[in-house]
Phi, psi and omega in degrees: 000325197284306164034259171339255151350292185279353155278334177285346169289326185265341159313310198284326167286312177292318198277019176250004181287298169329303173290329169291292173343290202267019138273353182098356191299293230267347195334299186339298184295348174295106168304138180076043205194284164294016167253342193286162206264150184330307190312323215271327180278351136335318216280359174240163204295108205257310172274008164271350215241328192281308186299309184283319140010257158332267171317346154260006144325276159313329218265271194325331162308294190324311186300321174310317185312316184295345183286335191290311193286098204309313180266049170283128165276179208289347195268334156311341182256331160332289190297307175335289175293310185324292204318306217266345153319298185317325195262346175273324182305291213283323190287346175298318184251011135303275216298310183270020189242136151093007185032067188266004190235350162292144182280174199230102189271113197300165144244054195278000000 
């Protein structure tokens, strides 16, 4: 039971984090993003960067709800850990790759 209960707090935790981030709210919690000094978090879209965020946030919450449950089989905490390796890896190297979260300065 207790399980139960402490995964769903953290199921519940991770997607309303999620949801704060990717309304924009939430900027504070990205790392490396809130240490950076005002001039340098200018130079990026904060609500493009908040929203992809936000949604690997939310996916890994989601992914949690099922861990809670005994008769989960064994191979779902496998997948489980595979998944949230996976989703950490891509959002790492999305995010820091094609400078896809710098704003794009017209020079007209």
């Amino acid at each position: 039971m207790t399980l139960i209960i402490t995964t769903a707090v953290f199921s519940v935790l991770f997607v309303a984090l999620g949801f704060y981030i990717h309304s924009g709210k939430g900027w504070w919690l990205i790392a490396g993003y809130n240490m950076s000094s005002k001039n340098e978090r200018g130079k990026y879209d904060e609500k493009a960067l908040c929203k992809f965020i936000g949604k690997v946030v939310i996916t890994i919450g989601v992914l949690l709800i099922p861990l809670g449950i005994k008769s989960v089989v064994g191979w779902y905490w496998i997948a489980f850990t595979v998944l949230v390796l996976a989703i950490g890896i891509f959002a790492s190297v999305y995010s820091n790759t094609g400078n896809r979260f710098k704003k794009v300065e017209n020079n007209d």
